[in-house]
BALOBA-1460 file (C-alpha; in Angstrom, 3 decimals):
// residues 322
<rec num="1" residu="x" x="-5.503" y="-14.738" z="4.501"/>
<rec num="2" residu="x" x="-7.155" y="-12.085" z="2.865"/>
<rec num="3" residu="x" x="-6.139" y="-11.665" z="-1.217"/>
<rec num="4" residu="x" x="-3.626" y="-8.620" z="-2.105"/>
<rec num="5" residu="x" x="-2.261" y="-7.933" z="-5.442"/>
<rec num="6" residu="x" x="0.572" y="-5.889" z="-5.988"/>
<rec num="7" residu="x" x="0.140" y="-2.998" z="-8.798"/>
<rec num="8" residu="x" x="3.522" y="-1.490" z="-10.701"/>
<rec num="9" residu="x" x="4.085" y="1.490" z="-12.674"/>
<rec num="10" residu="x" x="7.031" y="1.379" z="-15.176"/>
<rec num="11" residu="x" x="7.838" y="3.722" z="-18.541"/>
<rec num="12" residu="x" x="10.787" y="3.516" z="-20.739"/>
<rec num="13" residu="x" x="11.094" y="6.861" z="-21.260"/>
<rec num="14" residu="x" x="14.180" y="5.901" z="-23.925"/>
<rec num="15" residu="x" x="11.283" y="3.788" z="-25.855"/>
<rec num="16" residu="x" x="11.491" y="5.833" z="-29.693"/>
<rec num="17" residu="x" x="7.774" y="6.066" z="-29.965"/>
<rec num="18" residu="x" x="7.085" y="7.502" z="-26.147"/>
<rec num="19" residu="x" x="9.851" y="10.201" z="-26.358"/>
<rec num="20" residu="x" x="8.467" y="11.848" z="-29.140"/>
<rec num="21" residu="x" x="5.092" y="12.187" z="-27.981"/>
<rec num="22" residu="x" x="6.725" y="13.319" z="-24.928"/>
<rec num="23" residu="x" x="8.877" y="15.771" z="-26.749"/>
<rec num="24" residu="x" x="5.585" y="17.052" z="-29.048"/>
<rec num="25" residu="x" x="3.427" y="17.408" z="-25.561"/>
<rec num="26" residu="x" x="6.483" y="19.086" z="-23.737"/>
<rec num="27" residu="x" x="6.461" y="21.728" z="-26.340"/>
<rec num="28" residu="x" x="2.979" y="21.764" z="-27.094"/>
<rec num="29" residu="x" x="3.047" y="22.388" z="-23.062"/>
<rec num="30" residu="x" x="5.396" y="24.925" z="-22.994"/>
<rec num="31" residu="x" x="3.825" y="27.012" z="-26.157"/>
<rec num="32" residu="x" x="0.738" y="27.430" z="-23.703"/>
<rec num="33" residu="x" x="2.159" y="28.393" z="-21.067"/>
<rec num="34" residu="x" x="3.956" y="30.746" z="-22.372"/>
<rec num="35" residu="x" x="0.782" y="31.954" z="-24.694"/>
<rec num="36" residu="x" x="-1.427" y="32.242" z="-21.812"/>
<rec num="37" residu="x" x="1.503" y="33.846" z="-19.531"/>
<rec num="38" residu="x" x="0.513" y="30.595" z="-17.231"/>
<rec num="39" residu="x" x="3.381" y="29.045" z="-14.698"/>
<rec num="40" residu="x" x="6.666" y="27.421" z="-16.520"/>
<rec num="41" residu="x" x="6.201" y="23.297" z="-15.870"/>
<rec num="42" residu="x" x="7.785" y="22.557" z="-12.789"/>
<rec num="43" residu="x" x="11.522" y="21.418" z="-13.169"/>
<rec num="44" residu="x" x="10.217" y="17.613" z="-11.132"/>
<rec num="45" residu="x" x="7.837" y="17.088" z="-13.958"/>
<rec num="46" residu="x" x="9.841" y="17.957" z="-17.052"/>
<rec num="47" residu="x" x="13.291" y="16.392" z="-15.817"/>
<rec num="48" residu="x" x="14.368" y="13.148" z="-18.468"/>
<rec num="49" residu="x" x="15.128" y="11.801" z="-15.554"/>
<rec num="50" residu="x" x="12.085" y="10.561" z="-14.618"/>
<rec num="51" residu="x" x="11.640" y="8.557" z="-17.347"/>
<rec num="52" residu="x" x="15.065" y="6.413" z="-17.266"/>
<rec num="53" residu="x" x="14.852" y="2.988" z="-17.362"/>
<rec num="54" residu="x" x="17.607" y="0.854" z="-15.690"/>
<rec num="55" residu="x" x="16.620" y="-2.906" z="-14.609"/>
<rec num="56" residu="x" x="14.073" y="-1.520" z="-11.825"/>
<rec num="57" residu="x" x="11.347" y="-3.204" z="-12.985"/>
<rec num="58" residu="x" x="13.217" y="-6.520" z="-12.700"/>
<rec num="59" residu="x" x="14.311" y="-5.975" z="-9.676"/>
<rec num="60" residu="x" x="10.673" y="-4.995" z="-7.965"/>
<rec num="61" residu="x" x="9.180" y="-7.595" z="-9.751"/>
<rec num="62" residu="x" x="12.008" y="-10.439" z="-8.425"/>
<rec num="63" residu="x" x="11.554" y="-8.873" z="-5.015"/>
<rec num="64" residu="x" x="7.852" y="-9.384" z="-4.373"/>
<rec num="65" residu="x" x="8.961" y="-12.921" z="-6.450"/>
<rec num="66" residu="x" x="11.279" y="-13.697" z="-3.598"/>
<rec num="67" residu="x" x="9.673" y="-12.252" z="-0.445"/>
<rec num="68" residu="x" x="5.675" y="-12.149" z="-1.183"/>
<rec num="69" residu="x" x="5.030" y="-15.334" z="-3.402"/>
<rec num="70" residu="x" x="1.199" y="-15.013" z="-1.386"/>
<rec num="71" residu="x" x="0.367" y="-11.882" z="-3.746"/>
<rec num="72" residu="x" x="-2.092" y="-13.261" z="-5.869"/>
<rec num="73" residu="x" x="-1.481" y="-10.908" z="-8.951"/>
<rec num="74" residu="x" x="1.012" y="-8.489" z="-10.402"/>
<rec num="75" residu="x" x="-0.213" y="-5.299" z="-12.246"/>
<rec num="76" residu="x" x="1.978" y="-3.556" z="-14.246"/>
<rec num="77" residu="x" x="0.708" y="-0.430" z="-15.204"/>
<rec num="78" residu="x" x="2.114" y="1.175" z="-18.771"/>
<rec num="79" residu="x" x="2.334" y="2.132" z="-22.233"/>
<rec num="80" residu="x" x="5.756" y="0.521" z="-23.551"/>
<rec num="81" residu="x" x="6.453" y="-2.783" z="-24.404"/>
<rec num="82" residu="x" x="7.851" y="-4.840" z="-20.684"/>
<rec num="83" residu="x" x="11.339" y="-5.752" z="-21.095"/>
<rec num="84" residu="x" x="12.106" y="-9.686" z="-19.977"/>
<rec num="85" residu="x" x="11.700" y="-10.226" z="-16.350"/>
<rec num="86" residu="x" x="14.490" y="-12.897" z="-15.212"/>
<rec num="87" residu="x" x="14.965" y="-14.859" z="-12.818"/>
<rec num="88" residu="x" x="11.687" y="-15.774" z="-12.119"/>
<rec num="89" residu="x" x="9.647" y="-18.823" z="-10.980"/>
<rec num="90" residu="x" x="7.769" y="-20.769" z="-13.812"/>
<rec num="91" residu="x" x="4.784" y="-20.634" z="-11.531"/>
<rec num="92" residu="x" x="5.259" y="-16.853" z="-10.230"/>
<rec num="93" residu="x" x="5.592" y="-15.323" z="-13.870"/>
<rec num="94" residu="x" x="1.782" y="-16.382" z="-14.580"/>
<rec num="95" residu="x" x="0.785" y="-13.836" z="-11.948"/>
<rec num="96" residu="x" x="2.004" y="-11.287" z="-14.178"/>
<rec num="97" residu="x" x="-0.767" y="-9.067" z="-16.231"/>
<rec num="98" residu="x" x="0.066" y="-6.056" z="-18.018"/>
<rec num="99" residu="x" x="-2.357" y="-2.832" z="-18.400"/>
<rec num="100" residu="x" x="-2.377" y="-0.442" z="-20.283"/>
<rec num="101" residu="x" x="-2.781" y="2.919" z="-19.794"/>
<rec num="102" residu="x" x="-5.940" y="2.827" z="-21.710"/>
<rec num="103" residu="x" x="-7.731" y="0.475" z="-19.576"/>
<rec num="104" residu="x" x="-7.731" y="2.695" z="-16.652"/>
<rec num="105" residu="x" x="-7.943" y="5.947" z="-18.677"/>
<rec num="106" residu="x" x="-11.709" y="4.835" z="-20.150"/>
<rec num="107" residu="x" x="-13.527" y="7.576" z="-20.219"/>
<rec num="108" residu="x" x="-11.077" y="9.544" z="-19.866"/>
<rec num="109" residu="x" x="-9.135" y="9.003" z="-23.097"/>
<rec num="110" residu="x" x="-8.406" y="13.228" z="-24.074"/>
<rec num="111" residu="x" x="-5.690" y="12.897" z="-21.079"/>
<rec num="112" residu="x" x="-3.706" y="10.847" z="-22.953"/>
<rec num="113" residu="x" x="-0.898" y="10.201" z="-23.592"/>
<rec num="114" residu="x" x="0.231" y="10.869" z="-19.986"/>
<rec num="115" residu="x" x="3.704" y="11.523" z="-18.793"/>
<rec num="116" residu="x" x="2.566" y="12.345" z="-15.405"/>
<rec num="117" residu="x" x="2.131" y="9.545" z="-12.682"/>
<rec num="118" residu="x" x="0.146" y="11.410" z="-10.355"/>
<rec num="119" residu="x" x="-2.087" y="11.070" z="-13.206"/>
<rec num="120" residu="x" x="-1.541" y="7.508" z="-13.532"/>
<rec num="121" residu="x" x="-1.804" y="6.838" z="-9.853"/>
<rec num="122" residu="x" x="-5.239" y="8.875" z="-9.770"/>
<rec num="123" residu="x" x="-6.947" y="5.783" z="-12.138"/>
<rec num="124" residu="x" x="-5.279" y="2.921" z="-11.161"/>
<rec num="125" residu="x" x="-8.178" y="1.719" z="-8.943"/>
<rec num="126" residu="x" x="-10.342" y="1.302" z="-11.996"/>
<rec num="127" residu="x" x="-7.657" y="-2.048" z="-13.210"/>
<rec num="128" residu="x" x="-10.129" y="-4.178" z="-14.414"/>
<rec num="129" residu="x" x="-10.074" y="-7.463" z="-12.238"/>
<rec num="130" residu="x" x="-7.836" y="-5.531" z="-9.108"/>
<rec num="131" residu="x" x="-8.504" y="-7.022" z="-5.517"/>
<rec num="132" residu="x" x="-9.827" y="-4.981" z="-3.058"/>
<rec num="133" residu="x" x="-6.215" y="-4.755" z="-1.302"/>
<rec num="134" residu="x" x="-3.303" y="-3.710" z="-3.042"/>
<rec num="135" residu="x" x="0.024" y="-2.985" z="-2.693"/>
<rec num="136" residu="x" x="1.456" y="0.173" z="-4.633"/>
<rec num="137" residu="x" x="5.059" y="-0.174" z="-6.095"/>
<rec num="138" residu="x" x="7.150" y="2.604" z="-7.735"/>
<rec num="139" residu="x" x="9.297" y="0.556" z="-9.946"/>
<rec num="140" residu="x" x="12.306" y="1.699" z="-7.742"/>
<rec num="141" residu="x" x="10.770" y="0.194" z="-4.672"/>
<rec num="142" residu="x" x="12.188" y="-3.033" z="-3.479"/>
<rec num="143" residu="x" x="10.774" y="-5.855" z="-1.046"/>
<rec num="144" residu="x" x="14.410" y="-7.107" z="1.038"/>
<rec num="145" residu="x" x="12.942" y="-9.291" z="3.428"/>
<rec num="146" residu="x" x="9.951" y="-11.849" z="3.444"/>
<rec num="147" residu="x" x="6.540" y="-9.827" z="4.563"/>
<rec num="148" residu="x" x="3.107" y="-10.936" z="4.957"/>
<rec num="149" residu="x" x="-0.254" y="-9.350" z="4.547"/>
<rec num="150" residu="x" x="-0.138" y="-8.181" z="8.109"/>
<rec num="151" residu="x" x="2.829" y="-5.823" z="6.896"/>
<rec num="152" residu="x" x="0.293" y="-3.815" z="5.010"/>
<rec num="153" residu="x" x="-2.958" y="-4.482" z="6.582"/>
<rec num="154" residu="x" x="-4.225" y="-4.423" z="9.905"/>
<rec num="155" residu="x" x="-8.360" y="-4.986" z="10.543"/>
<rec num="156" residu="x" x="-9.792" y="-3.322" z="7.682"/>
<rec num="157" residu="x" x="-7.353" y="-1.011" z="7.174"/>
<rec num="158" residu="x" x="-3.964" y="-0.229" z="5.772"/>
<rec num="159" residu="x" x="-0.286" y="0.085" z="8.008"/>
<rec num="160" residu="x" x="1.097" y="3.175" z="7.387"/>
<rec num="161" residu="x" x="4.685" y="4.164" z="7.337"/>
<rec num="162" residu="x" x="5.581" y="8.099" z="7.630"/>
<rec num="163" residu="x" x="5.278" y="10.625" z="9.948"/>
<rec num="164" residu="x" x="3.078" y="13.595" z="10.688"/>
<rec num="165" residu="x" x="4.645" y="16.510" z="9.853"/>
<rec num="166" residu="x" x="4.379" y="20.386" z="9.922"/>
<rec num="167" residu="x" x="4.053" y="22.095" z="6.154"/>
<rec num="168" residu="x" x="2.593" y="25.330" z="7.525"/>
<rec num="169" residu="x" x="6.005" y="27.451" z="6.394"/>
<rec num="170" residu="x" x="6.351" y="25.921" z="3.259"/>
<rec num="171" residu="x" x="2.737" y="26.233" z="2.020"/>
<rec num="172" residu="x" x="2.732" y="29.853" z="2.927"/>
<rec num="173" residu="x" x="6.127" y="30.493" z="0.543"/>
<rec num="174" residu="x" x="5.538" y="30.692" z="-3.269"/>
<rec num="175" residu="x" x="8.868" y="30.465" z="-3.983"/>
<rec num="176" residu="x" x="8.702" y="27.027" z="-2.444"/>
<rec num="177" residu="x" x="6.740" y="25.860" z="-5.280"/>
<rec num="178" residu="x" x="9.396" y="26.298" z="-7.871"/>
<rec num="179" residu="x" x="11.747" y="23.902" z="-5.998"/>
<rec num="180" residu="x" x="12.198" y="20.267" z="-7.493"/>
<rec num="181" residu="x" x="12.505" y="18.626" z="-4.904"/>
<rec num="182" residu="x" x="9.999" y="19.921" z="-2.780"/>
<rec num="183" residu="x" x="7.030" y="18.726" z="-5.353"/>
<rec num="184" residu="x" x="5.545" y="16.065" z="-3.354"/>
<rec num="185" residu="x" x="5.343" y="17.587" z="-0.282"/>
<rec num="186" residu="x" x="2.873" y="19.926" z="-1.540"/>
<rec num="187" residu="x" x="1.421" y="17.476" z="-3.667"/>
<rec num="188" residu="x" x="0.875" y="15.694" z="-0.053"/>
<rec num="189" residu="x" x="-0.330" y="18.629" z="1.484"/>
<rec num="190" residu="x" x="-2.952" y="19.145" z="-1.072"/>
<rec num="191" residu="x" x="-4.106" y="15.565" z="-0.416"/>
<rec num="192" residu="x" x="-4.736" y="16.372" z="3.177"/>
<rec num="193" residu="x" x="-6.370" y="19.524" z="2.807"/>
<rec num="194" residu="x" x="-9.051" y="17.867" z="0.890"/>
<rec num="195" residu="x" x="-9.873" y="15.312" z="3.781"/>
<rec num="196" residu="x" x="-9.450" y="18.955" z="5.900"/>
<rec num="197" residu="x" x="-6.387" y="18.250" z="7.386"/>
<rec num="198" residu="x" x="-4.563" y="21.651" z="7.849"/>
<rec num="199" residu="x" x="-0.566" y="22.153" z="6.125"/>
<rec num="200" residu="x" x="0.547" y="21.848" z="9.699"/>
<rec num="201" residu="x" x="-1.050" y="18.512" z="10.553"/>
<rec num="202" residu="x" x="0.076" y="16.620" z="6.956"/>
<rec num="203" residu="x" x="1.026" y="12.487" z="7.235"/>
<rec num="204" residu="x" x="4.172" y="12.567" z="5.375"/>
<rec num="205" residu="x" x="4.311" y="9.046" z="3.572"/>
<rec num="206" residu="x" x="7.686" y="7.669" z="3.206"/>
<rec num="207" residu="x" x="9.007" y="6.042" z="0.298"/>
<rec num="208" residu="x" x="7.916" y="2.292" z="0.282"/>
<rec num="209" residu="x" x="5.281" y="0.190" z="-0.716"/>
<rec num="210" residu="x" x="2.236" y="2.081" z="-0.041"/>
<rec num="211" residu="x" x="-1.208" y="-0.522" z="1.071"/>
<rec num="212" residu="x" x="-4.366" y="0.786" z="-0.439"/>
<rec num="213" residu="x" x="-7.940" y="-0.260" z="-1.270"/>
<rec num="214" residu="x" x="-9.804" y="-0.550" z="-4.221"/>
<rec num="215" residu="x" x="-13.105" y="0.853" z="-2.526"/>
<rec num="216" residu="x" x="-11.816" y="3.858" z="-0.592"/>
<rec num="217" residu="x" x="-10.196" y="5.106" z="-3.679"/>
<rec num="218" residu="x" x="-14.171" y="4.509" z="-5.731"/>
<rec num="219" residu="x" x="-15.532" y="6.458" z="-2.620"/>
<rec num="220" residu="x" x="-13.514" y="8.939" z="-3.289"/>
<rec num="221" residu="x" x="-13.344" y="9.387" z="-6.874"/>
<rec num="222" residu="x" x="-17.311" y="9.961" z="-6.307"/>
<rec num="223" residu="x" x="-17.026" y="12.417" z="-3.206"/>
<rec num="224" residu="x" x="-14.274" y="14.185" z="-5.057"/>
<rec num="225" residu="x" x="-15.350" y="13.531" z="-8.927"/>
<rec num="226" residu="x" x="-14.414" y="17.017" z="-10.433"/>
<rec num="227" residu="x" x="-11.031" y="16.634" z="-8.230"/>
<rec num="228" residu="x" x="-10.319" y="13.128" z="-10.021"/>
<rec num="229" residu="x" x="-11.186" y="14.461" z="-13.426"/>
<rec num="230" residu="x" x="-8.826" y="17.708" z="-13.093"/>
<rec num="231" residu="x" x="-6.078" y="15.403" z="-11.217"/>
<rec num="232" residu="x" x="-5.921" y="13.215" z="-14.060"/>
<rec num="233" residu="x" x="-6.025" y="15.600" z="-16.767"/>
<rec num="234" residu="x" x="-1.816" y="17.042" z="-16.297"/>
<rec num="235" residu="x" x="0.441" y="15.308" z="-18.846"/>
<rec num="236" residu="x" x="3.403" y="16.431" z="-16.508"/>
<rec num="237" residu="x" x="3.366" y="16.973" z="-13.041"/>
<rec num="238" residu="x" x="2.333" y="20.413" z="-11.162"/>
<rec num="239" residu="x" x="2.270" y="21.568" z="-7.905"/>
<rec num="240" residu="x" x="-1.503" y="22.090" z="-8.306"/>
<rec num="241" residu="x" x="-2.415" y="18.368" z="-7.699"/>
<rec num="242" residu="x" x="-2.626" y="15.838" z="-5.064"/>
<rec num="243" residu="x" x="-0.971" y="12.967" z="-4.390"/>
<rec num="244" residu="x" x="-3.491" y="9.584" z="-4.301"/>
<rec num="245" residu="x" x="-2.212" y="7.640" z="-2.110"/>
<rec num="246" residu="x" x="-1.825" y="10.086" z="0.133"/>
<rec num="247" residu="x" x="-5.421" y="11.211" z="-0.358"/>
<rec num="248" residu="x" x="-6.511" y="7.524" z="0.648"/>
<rec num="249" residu="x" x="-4.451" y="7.643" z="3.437"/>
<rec num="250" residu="x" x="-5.703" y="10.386" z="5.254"/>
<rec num="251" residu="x" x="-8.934" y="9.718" z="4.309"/>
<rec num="252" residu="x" x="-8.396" y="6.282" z="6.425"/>
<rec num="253" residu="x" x="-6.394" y="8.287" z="9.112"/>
<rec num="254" residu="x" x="-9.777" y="10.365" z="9.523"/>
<rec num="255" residu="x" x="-12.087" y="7.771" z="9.603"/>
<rec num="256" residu="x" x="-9.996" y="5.667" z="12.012"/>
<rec num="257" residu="x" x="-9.132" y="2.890" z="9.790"/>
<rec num="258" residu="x" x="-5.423" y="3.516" z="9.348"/>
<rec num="259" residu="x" x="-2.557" y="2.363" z="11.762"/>
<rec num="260" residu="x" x="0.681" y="3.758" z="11.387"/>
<rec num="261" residu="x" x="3.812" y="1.637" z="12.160"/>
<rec num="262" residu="x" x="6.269" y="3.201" z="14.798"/>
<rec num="263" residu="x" x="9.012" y="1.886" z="14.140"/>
<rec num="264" residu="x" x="11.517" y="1.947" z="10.748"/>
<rec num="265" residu="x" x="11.487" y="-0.788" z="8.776"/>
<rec num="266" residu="x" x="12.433" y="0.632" z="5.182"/>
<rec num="267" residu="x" x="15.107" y="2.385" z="3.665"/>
<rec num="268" residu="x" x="15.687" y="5.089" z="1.030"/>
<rec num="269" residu="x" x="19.037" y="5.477" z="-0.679"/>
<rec num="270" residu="x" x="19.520" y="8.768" z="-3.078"/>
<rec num="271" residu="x" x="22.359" y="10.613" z="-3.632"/>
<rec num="272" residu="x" x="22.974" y="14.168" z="-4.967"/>
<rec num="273" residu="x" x="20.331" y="16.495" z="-4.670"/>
<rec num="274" residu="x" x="18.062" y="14.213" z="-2.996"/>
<rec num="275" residu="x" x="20.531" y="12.920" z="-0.102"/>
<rec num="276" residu="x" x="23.967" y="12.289" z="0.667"/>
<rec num="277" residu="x" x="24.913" y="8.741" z="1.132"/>
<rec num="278" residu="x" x="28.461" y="7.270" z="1.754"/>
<rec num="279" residu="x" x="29.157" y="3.538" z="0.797"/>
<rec num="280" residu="x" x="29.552" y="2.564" z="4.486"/>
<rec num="281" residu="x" x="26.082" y="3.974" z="4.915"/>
<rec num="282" residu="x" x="24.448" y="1.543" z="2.453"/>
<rec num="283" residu="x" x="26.927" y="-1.394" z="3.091"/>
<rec num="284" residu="x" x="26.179" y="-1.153" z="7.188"/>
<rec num="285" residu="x" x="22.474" y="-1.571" z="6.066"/>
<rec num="286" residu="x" x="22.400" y="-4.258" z="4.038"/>
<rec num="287" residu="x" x="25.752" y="-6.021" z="4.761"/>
<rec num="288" residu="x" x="25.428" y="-5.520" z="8.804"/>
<rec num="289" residu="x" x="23.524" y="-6.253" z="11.860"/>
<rec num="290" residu="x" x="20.968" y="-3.589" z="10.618"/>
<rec num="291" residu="x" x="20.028" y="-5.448" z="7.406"/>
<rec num="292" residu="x" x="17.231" y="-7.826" z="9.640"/>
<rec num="293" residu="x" x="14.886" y="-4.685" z="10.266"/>
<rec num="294" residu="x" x="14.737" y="-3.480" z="6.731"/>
<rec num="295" residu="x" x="11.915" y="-4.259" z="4.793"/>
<rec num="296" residu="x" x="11.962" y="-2.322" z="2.140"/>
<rec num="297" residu="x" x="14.573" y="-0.369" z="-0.333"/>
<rec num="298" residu="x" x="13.652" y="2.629" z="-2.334"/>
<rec num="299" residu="x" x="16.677" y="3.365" z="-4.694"/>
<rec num="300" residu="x" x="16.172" y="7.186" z="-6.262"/>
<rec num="301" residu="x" x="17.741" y="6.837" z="-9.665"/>
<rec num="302" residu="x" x="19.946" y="3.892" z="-9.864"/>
<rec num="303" residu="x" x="22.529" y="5.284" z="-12.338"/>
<rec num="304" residu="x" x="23.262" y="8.487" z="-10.235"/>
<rec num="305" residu="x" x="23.454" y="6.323" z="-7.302"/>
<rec num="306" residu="x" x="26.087" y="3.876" z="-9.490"/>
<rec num="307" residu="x" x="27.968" y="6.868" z="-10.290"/>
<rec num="308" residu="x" x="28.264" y="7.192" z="-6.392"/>
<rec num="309" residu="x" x="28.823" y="3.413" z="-5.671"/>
<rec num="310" residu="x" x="29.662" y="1.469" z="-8.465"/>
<rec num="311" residu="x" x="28.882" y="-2.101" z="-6.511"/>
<rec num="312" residu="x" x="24.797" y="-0.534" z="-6.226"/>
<rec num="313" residu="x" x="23.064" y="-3.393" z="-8.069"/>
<rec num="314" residu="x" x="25.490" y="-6.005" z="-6.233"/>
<rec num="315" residu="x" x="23.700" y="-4.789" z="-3.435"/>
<rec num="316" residu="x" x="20.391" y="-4.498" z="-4.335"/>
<rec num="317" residu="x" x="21.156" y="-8.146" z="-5.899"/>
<rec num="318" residu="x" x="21.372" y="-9.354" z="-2.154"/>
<rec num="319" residu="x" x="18.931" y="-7.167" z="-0.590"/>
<rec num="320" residu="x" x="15.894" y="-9.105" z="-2.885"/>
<rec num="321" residu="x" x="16.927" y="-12.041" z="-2.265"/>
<rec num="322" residu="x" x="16.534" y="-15.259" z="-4.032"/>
């Protein structure tokens, strides 16, 4: 069985100390742009949303706990203090190291602090110690069912799970660009257009765990150096970078190395502007017959979902496991 460590990024974004530097570098941010006449910061980057902490990290952290006990090692990437994870094995918590942003940033250190995890996902190949495969969490990313390396890694390559997708109209409108929601995609389709993929031929990743290696990203950073450096350098996010992982996996799509899973084995649950859920939608997924095919559970902002369905974390509770 090949070794696989799982890598985590996590902010408290209520943390005293981290929302004022945010605050200074939002302003500091916005004085520019509006000095230079440059683009406002896009509305995905800037939103306090993205920094709200609710239990996620506990929960992802459980999950892999409960359903991967082979990873070897748990990264988690950040620059607060981890709350308490609970719940967890005696033996299973001594996988856990914590980095900080620092340590992946050397070199590199006049782009922080970052507030940005396109940023952060840009450098976190460089963990000191990181196995060649690893497994990419978003803290609100959730294992619900026991998985084995095989889930993520076929030959010498990684499973994919997405779709390939057409982005022709919507990188050919500039109004497009200004729309919150719509920030990864072009984000994406930036990432394939530097492998020379075209916007209508773009692998849409969905949102799960997402397998990667340690030495495709290193290739890259040297074929695409300048592109790294620039990437990293936004404190908030912009429309003007790529996404990583999505540069990795085109880059193994192109060279052959990729396989992409075709059937649906994850789910994503947001409510409000990012989807419209009803409580017999989630319940018949984790309560019913469908439950044994999911995999994984990507929960977009847990306490707008709660505001939706108060029982949310009952169910996530029994979707991990354990």
């Amino acid at each position: 069985m090949i070794e696989v460590d799982a890598v985590i990024t996590w902010v408290d974004g209520a943390d005293p100390a981290h929302k004022a530097q945010r605050d200074f570098y939002l302003a500091e941010a916005k004085a520019e742009a509006d000095a230079f006449a440059r683009a406002p910061l896009h509305d995905n980057g800037t939103n306090p949303h993205r920094w709200v902490c609710s239990d996620e990290l506990n929960y992802c952290v459980r999950s892999i706990a409960n359903n991967a006990p082979w990873v070897r090692r748990i990264w988690i990437v950040t620059d607060n203090q981890i709350p308490q994870i609970t719940q967890l094995p005696t033996e299973f918590a001594a996988k856990i190291s914590i980095v900080d942003h620092r340590d992946i940033f050397d070199g590199a250190h006049d782009a922080l602090p970052t507030f940005n995890s396109l940023s952060i996902e840009t450098m976190l190949w460089r963990i000191p110690g990181l196995a060649e495969h690893f497994l990419y969490f978003n803290d609100d990313v959730f294992l619900t069912a026991p998985v084995t390396p095989s889930d993520f890694f076929a030959g010498d390559g990684p499973v994919l799970r997405g779709k390939w997708t057409d982005h022709s109209d919507l990188a050919a409108c500039g109004a497009s660009r200004d729309e919150a929601s719509l920030l990864n995609h072009f984000n994406q389709i930036n990432a394939a257009q530097m492998i020379g993929y075209s916007a209508d031929h773009v692998f849409e990743s969905a949102h799960v765990v997402h397998p990667m290696q340690r030495s495709v990203m290193a290739d890259l950073c040297v074929t695409y150096a300048a592109e790294f450096a620039h990437n990293a350098s936004y404190r908030f996010r912009d429309t003007a970078q790529f996404l990583p992982q999505s540069l990795h996996n085109h880059a193994c799509l192109a060279d052959g190395s990729a396989a992409i899973l075709d059937t649906r084995d994850y789910l994503h649950i947001a409510v409000g502007a990012h989807g419209q859920w009803t409580a017999d939608d989630v319940s018949g997924y984790l309560r019913g017959a469908e439950r044994d095919a999911i995999k994984f559970l990507c929960v977009n902002d847990l306490p707008e979902v709660e505001r939706s369905f108060p029982d949310a974390r009952v169910w996530i509770e029994e979707a991990i496991g354990g």
